[in-house]
DSSP file (Angstrom, degrees, kcal/mol; ACC not computed):
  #  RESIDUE AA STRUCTURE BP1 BP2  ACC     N-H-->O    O-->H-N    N-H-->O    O-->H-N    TCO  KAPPA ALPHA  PHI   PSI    X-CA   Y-CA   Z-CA
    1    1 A X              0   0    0      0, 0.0    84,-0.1     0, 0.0    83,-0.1   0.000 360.0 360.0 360.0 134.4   27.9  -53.8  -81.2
    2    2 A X        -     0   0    0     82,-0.4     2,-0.2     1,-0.1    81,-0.0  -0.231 360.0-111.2 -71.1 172.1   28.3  -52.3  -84.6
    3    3 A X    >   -     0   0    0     79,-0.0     3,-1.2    -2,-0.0    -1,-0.1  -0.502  33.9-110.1-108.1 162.2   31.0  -50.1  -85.8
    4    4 A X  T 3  S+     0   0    0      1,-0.3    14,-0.1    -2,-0.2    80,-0.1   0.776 121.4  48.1 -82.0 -12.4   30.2  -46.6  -86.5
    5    5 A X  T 3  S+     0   0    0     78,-0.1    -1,-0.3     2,-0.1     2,-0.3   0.144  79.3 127.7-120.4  47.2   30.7  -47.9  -90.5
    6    6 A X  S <  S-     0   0    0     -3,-1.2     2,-0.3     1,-0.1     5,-0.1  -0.622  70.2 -97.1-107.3 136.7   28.7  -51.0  -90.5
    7    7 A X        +     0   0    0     -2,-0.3     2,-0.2     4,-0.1    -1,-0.1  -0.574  54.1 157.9 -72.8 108.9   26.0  -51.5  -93.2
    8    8 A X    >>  -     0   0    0     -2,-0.3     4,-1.6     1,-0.1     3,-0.8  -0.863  44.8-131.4-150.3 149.7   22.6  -50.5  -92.0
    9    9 A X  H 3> S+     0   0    0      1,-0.3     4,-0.6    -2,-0.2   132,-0.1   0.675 110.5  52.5 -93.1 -38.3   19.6  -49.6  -94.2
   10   10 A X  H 34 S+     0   0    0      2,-0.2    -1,-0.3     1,-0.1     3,-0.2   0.761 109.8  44.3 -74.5 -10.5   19.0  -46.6  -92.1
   11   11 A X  H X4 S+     0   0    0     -3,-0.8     3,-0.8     1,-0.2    -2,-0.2   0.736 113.4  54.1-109.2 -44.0   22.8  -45.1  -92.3
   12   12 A X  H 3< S+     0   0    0     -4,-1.6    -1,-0.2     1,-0.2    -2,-0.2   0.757  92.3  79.2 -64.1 -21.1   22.7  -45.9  -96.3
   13   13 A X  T 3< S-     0   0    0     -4,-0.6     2,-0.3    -3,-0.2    -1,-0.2   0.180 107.9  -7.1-130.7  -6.2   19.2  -43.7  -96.4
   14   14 A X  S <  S-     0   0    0     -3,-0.8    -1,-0.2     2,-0.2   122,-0.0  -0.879  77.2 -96.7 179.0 147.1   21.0  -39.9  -96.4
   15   15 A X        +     0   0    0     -2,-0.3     2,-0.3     2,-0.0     5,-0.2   0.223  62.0 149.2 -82.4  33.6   24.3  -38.5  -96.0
   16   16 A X        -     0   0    0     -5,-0.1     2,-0.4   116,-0.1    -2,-0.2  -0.553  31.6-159.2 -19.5 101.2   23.9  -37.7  -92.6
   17   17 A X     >  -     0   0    0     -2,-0.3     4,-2.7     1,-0.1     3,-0.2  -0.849  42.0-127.3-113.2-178.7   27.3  -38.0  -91.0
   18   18 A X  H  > S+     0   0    0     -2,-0.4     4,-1.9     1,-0.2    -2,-0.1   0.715 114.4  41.2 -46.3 -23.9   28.9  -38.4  -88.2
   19   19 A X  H  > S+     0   0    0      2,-0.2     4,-2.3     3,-0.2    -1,-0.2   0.873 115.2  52.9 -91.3 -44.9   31.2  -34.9  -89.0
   20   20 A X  H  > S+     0   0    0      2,-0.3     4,-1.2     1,-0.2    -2,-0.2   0.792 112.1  41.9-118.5 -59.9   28.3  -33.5  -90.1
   21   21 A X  H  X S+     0   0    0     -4,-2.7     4,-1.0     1,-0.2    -2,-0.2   0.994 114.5  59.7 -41.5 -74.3   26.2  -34.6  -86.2
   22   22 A X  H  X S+     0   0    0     -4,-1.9     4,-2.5     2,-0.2     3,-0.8   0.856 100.5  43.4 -46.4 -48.4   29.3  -33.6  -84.7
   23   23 A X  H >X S+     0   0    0     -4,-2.3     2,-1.0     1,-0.2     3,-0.9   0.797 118.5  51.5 -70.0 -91.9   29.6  -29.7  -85.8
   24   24 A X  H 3< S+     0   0    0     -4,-1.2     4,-0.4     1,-0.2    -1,-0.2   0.532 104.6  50.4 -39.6  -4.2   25.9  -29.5  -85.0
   25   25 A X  H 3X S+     0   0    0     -4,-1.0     4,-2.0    -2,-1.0    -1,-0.2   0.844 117.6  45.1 -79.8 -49.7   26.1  -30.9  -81.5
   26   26 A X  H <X S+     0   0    0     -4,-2.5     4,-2.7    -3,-0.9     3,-0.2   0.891 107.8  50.9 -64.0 -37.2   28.8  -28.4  -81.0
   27   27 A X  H  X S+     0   0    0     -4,-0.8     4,-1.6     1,-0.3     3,-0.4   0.984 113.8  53.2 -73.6 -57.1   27.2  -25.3  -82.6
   28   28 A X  H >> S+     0   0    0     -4,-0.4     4,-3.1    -5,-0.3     3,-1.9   0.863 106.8  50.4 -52.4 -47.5   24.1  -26.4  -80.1
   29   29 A X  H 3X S+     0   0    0     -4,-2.0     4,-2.3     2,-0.3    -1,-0.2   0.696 108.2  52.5 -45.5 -48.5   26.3  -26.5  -76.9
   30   30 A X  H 3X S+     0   0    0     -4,-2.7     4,-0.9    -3,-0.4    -1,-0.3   0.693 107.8  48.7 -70.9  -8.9   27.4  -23.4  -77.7
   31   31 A X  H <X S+     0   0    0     -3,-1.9     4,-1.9    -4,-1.6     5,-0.5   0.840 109.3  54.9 -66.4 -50.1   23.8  -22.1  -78.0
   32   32 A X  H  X S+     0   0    0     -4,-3.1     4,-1.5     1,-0.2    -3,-0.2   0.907 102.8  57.4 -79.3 -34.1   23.0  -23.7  -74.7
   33   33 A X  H  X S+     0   0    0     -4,-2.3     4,-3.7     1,-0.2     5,-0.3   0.919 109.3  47.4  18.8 -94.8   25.8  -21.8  -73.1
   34   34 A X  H  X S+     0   0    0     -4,-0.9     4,-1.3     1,-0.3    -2,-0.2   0.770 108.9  46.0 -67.8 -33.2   24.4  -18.9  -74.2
   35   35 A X  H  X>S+     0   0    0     -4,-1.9     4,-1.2     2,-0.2     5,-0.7   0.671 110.6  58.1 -59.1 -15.8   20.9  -19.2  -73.2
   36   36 A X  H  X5S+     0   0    0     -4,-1.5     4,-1.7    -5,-0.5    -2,-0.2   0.984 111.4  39.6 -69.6 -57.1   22.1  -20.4  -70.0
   37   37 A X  H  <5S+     0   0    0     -4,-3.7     4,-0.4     1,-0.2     5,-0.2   0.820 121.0  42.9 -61.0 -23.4   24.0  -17.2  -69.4
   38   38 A X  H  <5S+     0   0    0     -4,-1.3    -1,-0.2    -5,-0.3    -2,-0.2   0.843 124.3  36.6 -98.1 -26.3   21.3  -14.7  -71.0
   39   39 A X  H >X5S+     0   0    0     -4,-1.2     4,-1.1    -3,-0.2     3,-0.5   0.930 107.6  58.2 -42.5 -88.6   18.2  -16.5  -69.2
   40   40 A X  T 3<<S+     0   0    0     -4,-1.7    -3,-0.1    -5,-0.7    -2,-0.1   0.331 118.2  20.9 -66.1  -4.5   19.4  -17.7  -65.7
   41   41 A X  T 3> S+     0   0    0     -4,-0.4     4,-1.6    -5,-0.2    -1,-0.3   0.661 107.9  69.4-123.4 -14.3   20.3  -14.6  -64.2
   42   42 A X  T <4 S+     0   0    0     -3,-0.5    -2,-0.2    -5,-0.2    -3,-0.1   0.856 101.3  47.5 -62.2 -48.1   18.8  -11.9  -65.9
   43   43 A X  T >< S+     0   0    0     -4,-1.1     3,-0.7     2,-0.1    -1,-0.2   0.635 111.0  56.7 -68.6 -18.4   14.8  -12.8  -64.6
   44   44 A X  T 34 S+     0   0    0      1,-0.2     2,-1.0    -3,-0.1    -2,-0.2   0.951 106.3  46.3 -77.3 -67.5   16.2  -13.1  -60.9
   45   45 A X  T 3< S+     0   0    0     -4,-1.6    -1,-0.2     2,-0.0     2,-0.2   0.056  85.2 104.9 -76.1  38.4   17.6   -9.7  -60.8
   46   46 A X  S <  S-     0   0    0     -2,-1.0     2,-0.4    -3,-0.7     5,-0.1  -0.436  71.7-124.3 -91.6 164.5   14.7   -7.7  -62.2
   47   47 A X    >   -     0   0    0     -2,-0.2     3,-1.9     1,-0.1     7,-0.1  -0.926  26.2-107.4-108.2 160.2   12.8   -5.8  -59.6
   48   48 A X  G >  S+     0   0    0     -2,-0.4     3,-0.7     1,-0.3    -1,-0.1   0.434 115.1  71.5 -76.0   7.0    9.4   -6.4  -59.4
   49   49 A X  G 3  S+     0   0    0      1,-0.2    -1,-0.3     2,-0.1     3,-0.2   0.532  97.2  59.2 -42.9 -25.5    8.4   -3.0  -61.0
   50   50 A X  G <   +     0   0    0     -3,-1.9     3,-0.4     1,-0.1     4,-0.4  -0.076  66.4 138.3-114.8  21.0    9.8   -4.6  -64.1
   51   51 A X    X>  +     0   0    0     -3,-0.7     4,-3.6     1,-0.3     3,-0.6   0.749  58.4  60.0 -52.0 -48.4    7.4   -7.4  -64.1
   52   52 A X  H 3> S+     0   0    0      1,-0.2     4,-1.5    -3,-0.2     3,-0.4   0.980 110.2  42.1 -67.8 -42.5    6.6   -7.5  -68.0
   53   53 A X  H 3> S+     0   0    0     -3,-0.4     4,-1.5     1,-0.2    -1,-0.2   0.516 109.0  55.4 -91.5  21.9    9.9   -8.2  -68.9
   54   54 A X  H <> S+     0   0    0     -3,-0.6     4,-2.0    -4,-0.4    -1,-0.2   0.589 111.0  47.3 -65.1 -45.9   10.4  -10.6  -66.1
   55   55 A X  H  X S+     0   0    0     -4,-3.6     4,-2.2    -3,-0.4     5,-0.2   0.992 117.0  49.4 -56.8 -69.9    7.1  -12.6  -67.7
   56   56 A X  H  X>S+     0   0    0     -4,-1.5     4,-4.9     1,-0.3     5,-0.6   0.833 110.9  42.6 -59.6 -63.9    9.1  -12.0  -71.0
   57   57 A X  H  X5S+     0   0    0     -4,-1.5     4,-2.6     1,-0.2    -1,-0.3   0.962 120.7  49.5 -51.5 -70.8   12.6  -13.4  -69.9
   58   58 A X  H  X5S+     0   0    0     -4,-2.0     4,-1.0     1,-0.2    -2,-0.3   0.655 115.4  36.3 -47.1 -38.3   10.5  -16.2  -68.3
   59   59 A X  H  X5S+     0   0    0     -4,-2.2     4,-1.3     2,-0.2     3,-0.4   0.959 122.1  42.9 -34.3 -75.8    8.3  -17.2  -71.0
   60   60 A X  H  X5S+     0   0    0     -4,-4.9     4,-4.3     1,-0.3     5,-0.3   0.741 112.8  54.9 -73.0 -16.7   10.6  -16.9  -73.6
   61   61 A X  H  <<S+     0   0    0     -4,-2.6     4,-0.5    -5,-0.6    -1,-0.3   0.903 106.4  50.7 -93.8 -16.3   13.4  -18.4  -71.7
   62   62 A X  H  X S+     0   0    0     -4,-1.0     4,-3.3    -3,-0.4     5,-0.3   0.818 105.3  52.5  -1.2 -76.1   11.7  -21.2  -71.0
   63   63 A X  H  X S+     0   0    0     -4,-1.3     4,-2.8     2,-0.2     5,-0.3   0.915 113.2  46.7 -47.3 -69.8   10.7  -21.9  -74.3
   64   64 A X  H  X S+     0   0    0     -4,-4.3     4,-0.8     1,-0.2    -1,-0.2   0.704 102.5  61.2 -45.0 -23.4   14.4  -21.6  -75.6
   65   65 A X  H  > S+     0   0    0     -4,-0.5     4,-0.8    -5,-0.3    -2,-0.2   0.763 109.3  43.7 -86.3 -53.7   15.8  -23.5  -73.2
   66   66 A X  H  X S+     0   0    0     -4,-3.3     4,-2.5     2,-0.2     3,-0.3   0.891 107.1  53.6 -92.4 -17.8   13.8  -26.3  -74.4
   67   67 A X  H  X S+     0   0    0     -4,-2.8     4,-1.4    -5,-0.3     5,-0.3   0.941 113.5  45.6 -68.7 -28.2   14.1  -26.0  -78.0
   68   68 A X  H  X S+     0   0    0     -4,-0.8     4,-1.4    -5,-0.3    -1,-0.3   0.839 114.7  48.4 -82.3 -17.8   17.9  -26.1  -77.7
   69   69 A X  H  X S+     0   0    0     -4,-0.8     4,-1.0    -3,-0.3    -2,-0.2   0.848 112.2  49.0 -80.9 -41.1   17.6  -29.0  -75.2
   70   70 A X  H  X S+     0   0    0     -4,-2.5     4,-1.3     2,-0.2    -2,-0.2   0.734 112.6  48.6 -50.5 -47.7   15.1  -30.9  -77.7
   71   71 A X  H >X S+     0   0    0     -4,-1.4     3,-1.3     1,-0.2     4,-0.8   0.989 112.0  51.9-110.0 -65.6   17.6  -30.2  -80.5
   72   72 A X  H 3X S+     0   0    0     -4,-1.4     4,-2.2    -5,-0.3     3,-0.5   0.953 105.7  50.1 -18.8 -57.9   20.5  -31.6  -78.0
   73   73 A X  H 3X S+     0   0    0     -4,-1.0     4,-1.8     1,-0.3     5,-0.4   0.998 111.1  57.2 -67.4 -44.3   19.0  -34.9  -77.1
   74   74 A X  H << S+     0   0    0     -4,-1.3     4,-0.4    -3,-1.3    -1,-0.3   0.638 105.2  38.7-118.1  40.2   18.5  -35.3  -80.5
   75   75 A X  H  X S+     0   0    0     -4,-0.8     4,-1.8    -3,-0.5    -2,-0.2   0.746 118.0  56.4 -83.5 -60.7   22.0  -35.0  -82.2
   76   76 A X  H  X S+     0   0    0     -4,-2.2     4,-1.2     1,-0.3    -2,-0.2   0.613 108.5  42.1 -93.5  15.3   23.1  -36.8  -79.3
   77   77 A X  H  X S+     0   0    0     -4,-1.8     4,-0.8    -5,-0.3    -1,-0.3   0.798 110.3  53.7 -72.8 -52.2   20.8  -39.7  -79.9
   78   78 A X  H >> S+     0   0    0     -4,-0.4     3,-3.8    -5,-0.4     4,-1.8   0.988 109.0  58.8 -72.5 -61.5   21.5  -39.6  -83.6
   79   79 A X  H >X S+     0   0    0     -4,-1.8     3,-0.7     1,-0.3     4,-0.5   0.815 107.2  47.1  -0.5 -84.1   25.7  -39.9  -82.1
   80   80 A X  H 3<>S+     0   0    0     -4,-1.2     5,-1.9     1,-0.3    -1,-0.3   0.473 109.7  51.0 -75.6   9.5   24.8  -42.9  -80.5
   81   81 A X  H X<5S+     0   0    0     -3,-3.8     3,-1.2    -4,-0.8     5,-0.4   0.912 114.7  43.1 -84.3 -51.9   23.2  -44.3  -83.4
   82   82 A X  H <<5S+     0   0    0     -4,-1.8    -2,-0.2    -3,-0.7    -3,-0.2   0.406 107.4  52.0 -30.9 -32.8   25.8  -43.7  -85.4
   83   83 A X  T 3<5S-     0   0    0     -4,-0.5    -1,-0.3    -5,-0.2   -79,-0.2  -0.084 124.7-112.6-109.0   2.3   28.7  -44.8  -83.0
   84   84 A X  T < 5S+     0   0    0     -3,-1.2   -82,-0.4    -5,-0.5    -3,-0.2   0.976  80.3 132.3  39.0  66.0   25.9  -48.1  -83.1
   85   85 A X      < +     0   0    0     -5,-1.9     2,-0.2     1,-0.3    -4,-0.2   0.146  65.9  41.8-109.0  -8.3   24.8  -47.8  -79.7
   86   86 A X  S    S-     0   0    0     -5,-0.4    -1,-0.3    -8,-0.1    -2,-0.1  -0.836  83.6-117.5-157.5 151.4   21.0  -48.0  -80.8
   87   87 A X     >  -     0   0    0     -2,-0.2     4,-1.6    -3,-0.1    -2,-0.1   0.151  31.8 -98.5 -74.5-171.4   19.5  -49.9  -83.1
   88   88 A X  T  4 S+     0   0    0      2,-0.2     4,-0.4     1,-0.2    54,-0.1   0.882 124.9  42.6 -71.6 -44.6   17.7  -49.1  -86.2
   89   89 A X  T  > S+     0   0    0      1,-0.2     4,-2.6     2,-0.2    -1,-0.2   0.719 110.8  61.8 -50.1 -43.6   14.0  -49.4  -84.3
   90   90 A X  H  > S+     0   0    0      2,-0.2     4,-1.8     3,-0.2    -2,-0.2   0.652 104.1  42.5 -68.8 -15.9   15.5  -47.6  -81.5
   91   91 A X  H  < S+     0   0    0     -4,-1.6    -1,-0.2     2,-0.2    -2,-0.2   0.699 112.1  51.3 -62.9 -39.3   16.3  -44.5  -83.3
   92   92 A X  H >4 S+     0   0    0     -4,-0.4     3,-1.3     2,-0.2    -2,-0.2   0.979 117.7  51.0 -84.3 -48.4   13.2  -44.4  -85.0
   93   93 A X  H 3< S+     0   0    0     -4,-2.6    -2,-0.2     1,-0.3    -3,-0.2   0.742 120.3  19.0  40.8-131.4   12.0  -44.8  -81.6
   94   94 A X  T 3< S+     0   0    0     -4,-1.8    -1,-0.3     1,-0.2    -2,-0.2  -0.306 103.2  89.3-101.4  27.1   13.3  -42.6  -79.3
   95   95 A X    <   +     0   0    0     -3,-1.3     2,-0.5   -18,-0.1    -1,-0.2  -0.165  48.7 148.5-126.3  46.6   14.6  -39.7  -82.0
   96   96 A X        -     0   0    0     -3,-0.1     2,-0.4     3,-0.0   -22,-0.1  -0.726  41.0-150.4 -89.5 122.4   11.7  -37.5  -82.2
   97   97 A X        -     0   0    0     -2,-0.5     2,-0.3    33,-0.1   -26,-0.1  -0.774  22.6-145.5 -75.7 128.1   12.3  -33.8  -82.9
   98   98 A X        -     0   0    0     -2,-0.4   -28,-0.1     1,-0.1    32,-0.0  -0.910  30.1-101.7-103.0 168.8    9.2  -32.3  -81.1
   99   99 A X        -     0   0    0     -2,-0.3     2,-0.2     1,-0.2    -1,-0.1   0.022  39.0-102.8 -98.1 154.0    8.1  -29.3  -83.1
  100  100 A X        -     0   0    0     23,-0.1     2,-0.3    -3,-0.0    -1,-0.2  -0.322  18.4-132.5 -89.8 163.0    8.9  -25.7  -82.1
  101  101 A X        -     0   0    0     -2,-0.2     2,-0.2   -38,-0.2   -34,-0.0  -0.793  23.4-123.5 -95.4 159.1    6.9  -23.0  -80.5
  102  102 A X        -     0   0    0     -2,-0.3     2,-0.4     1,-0.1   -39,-0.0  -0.367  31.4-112.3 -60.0 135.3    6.9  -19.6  -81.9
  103  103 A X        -     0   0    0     -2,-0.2     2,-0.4   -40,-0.0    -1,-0.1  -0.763  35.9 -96.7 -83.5 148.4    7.9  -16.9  -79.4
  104  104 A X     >  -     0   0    0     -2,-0.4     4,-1.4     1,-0.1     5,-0.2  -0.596  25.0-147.8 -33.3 107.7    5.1  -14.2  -78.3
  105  105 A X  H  > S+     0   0    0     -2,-0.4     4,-1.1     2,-0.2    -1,-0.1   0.829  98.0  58.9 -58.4 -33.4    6.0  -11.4  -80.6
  106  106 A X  H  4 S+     0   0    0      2,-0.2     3,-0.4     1,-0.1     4,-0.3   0.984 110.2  45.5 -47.4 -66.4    4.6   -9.0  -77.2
  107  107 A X  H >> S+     0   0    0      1,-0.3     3,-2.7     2,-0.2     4,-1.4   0.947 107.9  48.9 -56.5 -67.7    7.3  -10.6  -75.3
  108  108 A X  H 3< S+     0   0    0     -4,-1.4    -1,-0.3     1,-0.3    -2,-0.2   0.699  98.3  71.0 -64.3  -8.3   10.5  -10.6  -77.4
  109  109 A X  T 3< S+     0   0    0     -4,-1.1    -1,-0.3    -3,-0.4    -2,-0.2   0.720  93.8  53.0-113.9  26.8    9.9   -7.2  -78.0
  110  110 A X  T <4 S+     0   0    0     -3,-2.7    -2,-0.2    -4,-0.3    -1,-0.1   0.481  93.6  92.4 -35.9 -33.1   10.9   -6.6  -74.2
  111  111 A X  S  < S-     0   0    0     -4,-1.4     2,-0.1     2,-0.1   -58,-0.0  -0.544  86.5-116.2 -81.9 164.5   14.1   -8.4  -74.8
  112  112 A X     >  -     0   0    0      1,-0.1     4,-1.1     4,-0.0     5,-0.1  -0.080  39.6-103.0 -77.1 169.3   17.2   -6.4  -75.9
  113  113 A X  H  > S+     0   0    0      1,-0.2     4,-1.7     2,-0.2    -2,-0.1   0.511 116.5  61.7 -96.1  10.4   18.2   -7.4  -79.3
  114  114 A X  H  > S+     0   0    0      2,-0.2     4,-0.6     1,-0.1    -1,-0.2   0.869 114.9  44.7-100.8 -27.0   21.4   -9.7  -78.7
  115  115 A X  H  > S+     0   0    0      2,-0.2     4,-0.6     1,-0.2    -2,-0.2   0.758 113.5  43.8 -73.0 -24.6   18.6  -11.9  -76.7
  116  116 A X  H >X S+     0   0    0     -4,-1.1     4,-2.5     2,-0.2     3,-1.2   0.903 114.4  51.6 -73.9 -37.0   16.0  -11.8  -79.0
  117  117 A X  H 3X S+     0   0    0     -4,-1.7     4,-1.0     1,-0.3    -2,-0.2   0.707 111.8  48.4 -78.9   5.2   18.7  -12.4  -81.7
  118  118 A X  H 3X S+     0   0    0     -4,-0.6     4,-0.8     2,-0.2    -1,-0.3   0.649 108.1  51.3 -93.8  -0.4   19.9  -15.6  -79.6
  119  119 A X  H <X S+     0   0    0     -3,-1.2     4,-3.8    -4,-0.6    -2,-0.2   0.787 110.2  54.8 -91.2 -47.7   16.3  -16.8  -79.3
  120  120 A X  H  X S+     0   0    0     -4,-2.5     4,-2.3     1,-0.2     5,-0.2   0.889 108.2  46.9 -76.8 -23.1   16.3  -16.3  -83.3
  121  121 A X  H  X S+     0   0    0     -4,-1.0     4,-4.4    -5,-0.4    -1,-0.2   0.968 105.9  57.2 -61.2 -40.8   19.4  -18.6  -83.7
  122  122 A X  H  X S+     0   0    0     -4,-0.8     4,-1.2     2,-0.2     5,-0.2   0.995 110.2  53.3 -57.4 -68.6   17.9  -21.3  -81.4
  123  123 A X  H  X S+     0   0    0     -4,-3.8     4,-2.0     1,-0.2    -1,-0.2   0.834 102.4  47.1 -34.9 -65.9   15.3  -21.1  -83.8
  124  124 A X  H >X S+     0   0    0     -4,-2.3     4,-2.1     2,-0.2     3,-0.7   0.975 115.6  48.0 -52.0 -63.6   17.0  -21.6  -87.0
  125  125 A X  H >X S+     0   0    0     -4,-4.4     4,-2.9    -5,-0.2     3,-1.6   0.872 106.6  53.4 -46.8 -49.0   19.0  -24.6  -85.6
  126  126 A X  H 3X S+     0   0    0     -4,-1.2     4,-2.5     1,-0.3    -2,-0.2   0.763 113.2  45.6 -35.1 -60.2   16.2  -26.1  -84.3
  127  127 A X  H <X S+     0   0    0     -4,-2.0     4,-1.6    -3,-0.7    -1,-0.3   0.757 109.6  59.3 -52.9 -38.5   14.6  -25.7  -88.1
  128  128 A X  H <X S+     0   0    0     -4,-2.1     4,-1.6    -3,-1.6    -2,-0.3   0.887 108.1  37.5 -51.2 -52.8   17.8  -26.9  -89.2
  129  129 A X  H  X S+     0   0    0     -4,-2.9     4,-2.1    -5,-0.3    -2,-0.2   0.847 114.4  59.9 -86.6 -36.2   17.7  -30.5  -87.3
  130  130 A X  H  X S+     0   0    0     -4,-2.5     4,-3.2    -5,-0.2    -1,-0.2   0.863 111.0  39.5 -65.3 -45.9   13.6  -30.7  -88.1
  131  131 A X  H  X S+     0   0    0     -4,-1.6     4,-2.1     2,-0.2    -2,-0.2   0.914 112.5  53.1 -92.5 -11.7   14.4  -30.6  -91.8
  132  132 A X  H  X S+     0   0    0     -4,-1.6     4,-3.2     3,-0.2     5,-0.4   0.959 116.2  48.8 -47.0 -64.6   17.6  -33.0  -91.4
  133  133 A X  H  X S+     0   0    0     -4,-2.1     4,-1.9     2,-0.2     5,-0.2   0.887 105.4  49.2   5.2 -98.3   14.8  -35.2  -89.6
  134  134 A X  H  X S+     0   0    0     -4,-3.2     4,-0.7     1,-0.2     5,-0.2   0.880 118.8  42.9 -53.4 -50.9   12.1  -35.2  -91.9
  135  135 A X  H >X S+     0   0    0     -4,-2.1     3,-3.1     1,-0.2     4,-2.3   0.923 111.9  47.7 -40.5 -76.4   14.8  -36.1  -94.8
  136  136 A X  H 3X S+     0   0    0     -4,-3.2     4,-1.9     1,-0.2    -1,-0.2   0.844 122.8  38.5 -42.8 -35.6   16.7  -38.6  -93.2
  137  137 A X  H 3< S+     0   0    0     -4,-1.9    -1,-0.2    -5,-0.4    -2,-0.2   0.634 117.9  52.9 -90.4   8.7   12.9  -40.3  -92.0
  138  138 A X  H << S+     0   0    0     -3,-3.1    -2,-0.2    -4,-0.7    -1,-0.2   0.849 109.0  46.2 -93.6 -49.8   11.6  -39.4  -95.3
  139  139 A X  H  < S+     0   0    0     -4,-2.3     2,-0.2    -5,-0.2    -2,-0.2   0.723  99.8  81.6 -58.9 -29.4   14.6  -41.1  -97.1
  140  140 A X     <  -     0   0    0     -4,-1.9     2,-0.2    -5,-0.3  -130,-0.1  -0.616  52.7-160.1 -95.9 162.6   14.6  -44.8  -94.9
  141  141 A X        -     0   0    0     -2,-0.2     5,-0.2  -132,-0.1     4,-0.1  -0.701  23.3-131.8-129.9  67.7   12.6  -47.6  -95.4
  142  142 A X     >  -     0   0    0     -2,-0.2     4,-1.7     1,-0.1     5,-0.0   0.174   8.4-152.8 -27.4 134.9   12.6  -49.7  -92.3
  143  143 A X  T  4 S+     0   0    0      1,-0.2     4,-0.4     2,-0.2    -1,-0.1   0.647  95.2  59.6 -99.0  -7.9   13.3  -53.3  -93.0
  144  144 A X  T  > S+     0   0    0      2,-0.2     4,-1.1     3,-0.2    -1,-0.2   0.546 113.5  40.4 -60.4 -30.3   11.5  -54.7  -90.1
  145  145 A X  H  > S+     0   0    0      2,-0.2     4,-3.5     3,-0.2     5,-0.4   0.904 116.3  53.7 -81.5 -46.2    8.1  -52.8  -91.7
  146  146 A X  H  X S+     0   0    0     -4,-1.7     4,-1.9     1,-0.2    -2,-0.2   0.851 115.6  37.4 -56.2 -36.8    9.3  -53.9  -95.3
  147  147 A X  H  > S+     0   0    0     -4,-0.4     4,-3.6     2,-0.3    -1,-0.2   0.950 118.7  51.2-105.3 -58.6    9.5  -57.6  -94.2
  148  148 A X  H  X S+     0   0    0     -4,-1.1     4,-2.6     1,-0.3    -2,-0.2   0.761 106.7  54.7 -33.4 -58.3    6.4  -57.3  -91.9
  149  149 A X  H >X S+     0   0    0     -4,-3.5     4,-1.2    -5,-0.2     3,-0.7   0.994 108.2  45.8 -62.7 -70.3    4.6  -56.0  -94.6
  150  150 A X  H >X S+     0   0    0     -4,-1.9     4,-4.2    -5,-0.4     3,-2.1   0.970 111.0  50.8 -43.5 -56.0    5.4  -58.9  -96.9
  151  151 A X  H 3X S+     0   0    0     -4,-3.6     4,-3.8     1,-0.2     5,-0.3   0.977 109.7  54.3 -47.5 -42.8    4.6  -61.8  -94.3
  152  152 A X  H << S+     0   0    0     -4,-2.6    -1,-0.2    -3,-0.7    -2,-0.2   0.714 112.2  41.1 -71.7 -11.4    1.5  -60.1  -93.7
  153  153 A X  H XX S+     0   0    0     -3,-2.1     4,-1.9    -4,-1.2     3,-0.7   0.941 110.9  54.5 -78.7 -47.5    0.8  -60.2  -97.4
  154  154 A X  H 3X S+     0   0    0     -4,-4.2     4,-3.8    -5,-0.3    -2,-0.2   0.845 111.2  52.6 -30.0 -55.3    2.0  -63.8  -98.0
  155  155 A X  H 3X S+     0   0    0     -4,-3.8     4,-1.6    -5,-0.4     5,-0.3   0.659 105.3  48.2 -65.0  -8.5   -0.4  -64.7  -95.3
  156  156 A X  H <> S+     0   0    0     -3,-0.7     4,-0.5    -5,-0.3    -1,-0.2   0.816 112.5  49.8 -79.1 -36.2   -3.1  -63.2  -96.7
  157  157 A X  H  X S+     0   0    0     -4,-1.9     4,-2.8     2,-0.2    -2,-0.2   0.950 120.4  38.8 -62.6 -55.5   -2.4  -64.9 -100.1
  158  158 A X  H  < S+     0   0    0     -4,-3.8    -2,-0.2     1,-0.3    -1,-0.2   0.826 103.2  60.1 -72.2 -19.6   -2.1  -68.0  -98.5
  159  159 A X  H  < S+     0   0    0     -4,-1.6    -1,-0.3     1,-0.2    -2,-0.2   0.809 109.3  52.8 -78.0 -28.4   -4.7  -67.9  -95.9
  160  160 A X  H  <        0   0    0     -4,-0.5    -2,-0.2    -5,-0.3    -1,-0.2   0.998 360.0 360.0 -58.0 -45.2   -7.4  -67.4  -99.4
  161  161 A X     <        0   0    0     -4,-2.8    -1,-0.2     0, 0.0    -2,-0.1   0.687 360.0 360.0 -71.6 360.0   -6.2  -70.5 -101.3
């Protein structure tokens, strides 16, 4: 098992760090907190007279719930890459941000504003870890494709002569 500073082509490829994972795992944890509390009891105890913002909370909370869960899974992927607990293939792998949805603009403006403005934080991290992402996958050069690539040229060379 590698050491969380062991020389790997993906780790050299941005300054990504560990500190850097860690304060953003936490700032997410505390997001999910808070969508947990502003979500999970609020849609139960509407009456059904209140049905559009019962759709609203449900929809939208839904929807938050998984972009902060998506953003979780991967910070705590990118951890255990980091702590070298998956390889360089397994990262590229299994560390896919999937892209976020837009809230309803109809719906969030049902919500009270400290829930719409935690729905816009979720966002912004969410934006945050997507453009950390793209960099970091923008920035490596897998060395299983690099190597791959070359045998396949070699053979190509060789299979002509």
């Amino acid at each position: 098992m590698r050491g969380a500073y062991a020389k790997s082509p993906m780790r050299d490829a941005t300054d990504i760090t560990a500190l850097i994972v860690e304060e953003l795992y936490c700032e997410a944890n505390i997001l999910a907190d808070e969508v947990r509390a502003a979500f999970a009891p609020a849609a139960s105890e509407l009456l059904p007279v209140e049905l559009p913002l019962r759709r609203a909370l449900e929809c939208e909370g839904l929807k938050t719930t998984t972009r902060i869960m998506h953003v979780l899974a991967w910070l705590l992927n990118h951890r255990a890459f980091l702590a070298g607990q998956m390889s360089d293939l397994q990262w590229e792998r299994h560390t896919i941000l999937p892209p976020d949805r837009a809230p309803v603009a109809e719906m969030m403006d049902l919500l009270d504003l400290q829930t719409q403005s935690l729905v816009a934080d979720t966002q912004r991290l969410h934006a945050r870890i997507a453009r950390l992402d793209r960099e970091y996958r923008a920035r490596r050069i897998p060395p299983s494709r690099t190597i791959g690539s070359l045998n396949q040229r070699l053979d190509r060379y060789f299979a002509q002569r």
